[in-house]
N, C-alpha and C positions, 0 to 999 in steps of 0.2 A: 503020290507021297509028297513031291515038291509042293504039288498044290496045296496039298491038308496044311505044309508048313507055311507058306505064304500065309493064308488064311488065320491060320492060329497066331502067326507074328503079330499082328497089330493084334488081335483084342487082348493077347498079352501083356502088350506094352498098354492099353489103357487100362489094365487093371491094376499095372504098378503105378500108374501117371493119376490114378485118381484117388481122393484125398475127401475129409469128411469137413464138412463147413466148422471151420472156427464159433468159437463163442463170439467173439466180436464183430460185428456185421461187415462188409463191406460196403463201400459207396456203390450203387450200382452204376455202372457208365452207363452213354448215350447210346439208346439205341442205333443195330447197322442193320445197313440193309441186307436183305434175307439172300443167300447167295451160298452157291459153293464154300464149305471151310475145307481149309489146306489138312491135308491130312497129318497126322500126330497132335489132333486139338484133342483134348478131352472130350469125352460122352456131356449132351448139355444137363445141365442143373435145373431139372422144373423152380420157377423162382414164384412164388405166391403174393399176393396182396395183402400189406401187414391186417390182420381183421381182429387182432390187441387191442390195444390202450389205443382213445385216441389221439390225434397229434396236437402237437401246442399249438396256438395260434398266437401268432403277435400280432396286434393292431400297429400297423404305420401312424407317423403323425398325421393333421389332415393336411395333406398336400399334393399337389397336381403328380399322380403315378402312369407311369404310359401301361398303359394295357399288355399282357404279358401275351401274346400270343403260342398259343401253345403247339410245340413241336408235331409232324405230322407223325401220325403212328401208321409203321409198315405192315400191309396188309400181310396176315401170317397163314397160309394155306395148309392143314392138315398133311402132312407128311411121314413117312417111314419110314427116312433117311434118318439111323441113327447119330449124324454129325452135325445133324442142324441144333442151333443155340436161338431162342430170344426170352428176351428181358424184356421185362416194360420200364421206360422212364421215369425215372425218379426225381425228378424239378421242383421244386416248390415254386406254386403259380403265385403272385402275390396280387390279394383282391383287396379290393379299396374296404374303409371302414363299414360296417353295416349294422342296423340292430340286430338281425340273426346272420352271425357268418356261416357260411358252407365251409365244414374241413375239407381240407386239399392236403394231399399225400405229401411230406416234406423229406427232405434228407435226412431229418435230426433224429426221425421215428426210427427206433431198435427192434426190428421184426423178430419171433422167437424163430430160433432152428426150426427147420423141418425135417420131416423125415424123407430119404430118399424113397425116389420114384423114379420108375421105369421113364422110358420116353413116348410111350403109348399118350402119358398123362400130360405132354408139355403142349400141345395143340389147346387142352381147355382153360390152360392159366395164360395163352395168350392173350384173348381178348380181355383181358381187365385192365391193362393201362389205356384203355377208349374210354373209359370213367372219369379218367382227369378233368378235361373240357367241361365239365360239367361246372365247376367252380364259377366261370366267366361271367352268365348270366347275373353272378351277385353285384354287379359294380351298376347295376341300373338302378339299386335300392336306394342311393343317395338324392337320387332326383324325385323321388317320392318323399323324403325330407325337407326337400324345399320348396316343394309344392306346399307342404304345409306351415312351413314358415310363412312362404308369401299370403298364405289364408288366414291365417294367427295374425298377422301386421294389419290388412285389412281390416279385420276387425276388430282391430287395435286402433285403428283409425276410425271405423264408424264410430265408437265411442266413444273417443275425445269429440270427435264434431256434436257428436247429442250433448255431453257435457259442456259446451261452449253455449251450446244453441237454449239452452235451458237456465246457464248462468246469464244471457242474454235479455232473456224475457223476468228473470228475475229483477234487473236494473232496471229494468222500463218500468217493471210496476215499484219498485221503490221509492218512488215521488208521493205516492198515497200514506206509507207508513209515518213522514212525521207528522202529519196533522193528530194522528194518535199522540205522538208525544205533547206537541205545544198545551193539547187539553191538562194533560195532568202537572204541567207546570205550573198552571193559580192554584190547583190547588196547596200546592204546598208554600208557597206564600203564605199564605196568612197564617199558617205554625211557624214562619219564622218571623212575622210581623210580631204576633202573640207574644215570644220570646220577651222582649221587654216589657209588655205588660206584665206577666206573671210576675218580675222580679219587686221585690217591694223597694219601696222609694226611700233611697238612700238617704240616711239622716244628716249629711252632711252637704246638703244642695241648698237649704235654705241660710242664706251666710246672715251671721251672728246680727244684731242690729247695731247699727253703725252712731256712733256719736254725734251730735249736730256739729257740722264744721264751726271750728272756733269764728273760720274768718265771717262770716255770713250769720251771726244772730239775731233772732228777730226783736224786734223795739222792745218787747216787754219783757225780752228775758234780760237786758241790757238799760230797761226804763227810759229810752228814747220814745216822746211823746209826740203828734205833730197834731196840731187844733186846728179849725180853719174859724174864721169868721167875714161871713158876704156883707159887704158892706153898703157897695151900689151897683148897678146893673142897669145901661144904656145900650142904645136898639138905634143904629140910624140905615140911611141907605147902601150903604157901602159894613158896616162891620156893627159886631157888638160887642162891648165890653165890660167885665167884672173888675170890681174892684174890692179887692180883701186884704186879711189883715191874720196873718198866719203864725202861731204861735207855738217853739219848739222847744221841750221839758225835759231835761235830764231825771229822769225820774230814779235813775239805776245808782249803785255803789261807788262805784269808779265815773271817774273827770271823762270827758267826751270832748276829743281837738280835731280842730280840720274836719269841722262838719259841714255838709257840701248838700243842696236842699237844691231838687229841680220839680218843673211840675208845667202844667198846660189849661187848657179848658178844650172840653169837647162837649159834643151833640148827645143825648141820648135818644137809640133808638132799636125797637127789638130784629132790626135788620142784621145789627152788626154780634157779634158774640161779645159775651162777659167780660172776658181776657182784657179782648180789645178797649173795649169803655173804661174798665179802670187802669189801664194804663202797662198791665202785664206783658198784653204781647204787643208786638209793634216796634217803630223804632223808639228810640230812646228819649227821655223825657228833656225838656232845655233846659240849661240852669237859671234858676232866679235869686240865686243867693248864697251868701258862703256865713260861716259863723265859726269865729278862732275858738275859743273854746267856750265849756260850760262844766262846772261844779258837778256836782252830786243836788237835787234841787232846784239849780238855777233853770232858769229860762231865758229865752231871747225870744224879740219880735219880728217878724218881717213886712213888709207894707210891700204893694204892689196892684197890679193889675192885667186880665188876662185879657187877649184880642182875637177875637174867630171871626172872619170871615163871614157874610150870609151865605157866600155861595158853597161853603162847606157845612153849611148849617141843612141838614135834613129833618126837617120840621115833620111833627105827627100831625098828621091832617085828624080832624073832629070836624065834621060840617065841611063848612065855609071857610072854618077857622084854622091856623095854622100855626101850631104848637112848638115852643123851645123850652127844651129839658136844660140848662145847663149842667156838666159833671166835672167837677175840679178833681185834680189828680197831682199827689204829691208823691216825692220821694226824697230819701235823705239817707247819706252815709256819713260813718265819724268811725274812730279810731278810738281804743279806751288805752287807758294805761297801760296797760299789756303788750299794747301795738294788736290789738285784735279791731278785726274790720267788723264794725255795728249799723244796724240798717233798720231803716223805718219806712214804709209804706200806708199812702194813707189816698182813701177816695170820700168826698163829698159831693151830695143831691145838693145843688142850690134852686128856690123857686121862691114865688111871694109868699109873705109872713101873712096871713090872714088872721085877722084873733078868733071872729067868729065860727073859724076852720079847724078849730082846736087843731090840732097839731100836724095835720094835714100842709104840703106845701102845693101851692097853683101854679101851672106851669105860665110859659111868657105868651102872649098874643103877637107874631109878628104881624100878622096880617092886619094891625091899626095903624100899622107905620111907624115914625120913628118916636122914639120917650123913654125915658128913664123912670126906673122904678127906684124908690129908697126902701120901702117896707120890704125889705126880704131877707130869709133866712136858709139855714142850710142843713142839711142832714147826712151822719157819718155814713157811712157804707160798709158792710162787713166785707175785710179782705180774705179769702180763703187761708187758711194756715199751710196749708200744702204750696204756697204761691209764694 
């Protein structure tokens, strides 16, 4: 009898001492090792693996995380002892970032109630915290990330170098392409040359005609005359000489003062130019005379004689014979009432007067030596009007 009541005391007392799980879960503690419990423990609680919802994951920053090693789980041996208890741990393992995470059991997970169970059942819900571990293997997946970054750079790098090496060969031959251009540079020249041809010729380029300067009139539009007449013409060894008898006409409206008359004798000869011979170009003619004034009408005479040289004397050769042309050359300036500057130019052919030569004059023979000719006359010369 003592003994039935022995016996029947404790399971008494655990079936006042046991209690039905709360809605609110508890934290599971760490596992203990498997061992004797003191007697007045409750009956154990089969504890299951939550196989719900499942748990959240949070991603860590990316940063150096030490590997979490996970707790060793106590080897749980099939038993009949109804006072044995185990739990499996409930840790959350924290595994590095990856593109596919493995869920791992956390604290935060709210398993649903279960129903009670005998203790027959608590041996097959032991082994299921050995499934934790299995999380660990995920922290190798990052080094398969940068395996492929390092392969992506590389061939980020081969093709900048082909890009280089290709802009490279491009510059080399670039020395060929401007000879293409310099060709089509004439041609457009001459459209921009054309440009002023096209445009018609401005009417304002040809400037108006200009009045004869007052100071510079010529003898006839002012009636300054100059006459010449050869009088005599000697030949010796050393020089030859004219002598004439020069006569200057007011022929014009207005009085003519400070009229100033210069002039020479030269060679003629078709070596020298036009200009030259009658007195145009060259230096300037010497004076032989001056005359204060003259009327409208009047005249004055000049007397004189002109001297050249043989050795400036270039004779036309005929034969044997050696020819002097002489050309007298005059020139005359005056002033008219106005105070306008008046001018007269005048050139004369002197040669022998022939009669039977009708009007023809003969030139001189140096080459008989020296002598004097009286029969000679002379002949005007037209002076260019542009001169």
């Amino acid at each position: 009898m003592a003994a039935a009541l022995l016996a029947h005391g404790p399971a008494a007392r655990a079936q006042q001492d046991y209690q039905l799980p709360s809605a609110t879960p508890t934290p599971t503690p760490p596992p203990r090792a498997a061992g004797p419990v003191a007697e007045g423990a409750p009956p154990p609680t089969p504890v299951a693996s939550p196989t719900g919802a499942q748990p959240t994951i949070v991603l860590p920053t990316p940063r150096a995380t030490p590997t979490a090693t996970p707790a060793p789980t106590p080897a749980v041996s099939p038993s009949t002892a109804p006072d044995r208890r185990v739990r499996p741990e409930a840790r959350p393992t924290p595994t590095a970032p990856a593109p596919s995470p493995t869920p791992a059991p956390a604290a935060s997970t709210t398993p649903e109630p279960l129903p009670e169970a005998d203790a027959s059942t608590a041996p097959s819900a032991a082994p299921e915290p050995e499934t934790t571990p299995s999380g660990a293997p995920v922290a190798s997946t990052p080094d398969t990330g940068g395996w492929l970054w390092w392969i992506g750079g590389g061939a980020l790098a081969l093709a900048v170098l082909a890009l280089a090496a290709w802009a490279r060969r491009r510059r080399r031959a670039a020395p060929d392409e401007p000879a293409e251009v310099q060709e089509a540079e004439p041609e457009s020249a001459p459209s921009v040359a054309a440009m002023p041809v096209s445009r018609p010729a401005p009417t304002l380029l040809p400037p108006p005609p200009a009045p004869a300067p007052s100071p510079v009139a010529p003898a006839a539009a002012r009636g300054l005359v100059l006459t010449l007449e050869a009088v005599r013409l000697g030949a010796t060894l050393v020089n030859t000489t004219l002598a004439y008898r020069l006569t200057a006409t007011n022929a014009g409206p207005d009085a003519l003062s400070d009229i100033a008359i210069s002039g020479d004798m030269t060679a003629a000869h078709a070596s020298r130019s036009m200009e030259e011979q009658l007195g145009i170009a060259g230096p300037e003619l010497p004076p032989i005379g001056r005359i204060e004034r003259l009327q409208p009408g009047e005249s004055a005479v000049l007397e004189g004689e002109f001297r050249l040289p043989l050795a400036a004397v270039t004779p036309i050769r005929h034969g044997q014979a050696q020819l002097f042309v002489p050309v007298a050359r005059f020139d005359a300036w005056a002033s008219d009432s106005a105070h306008r500057a008046v001018s007269a130019r005048a050139a004369f052919l002197v040669g022998q007067d022939n009669a039977t030569a009708s009007d023809r004059l003969q030139p001189f023979r140096l080459d008989l030596g020296p002598r004097v000719w009286d029969a000679i006359g002379q002949r005007a010369l037209e002076i260019p009007e542009t001169l």
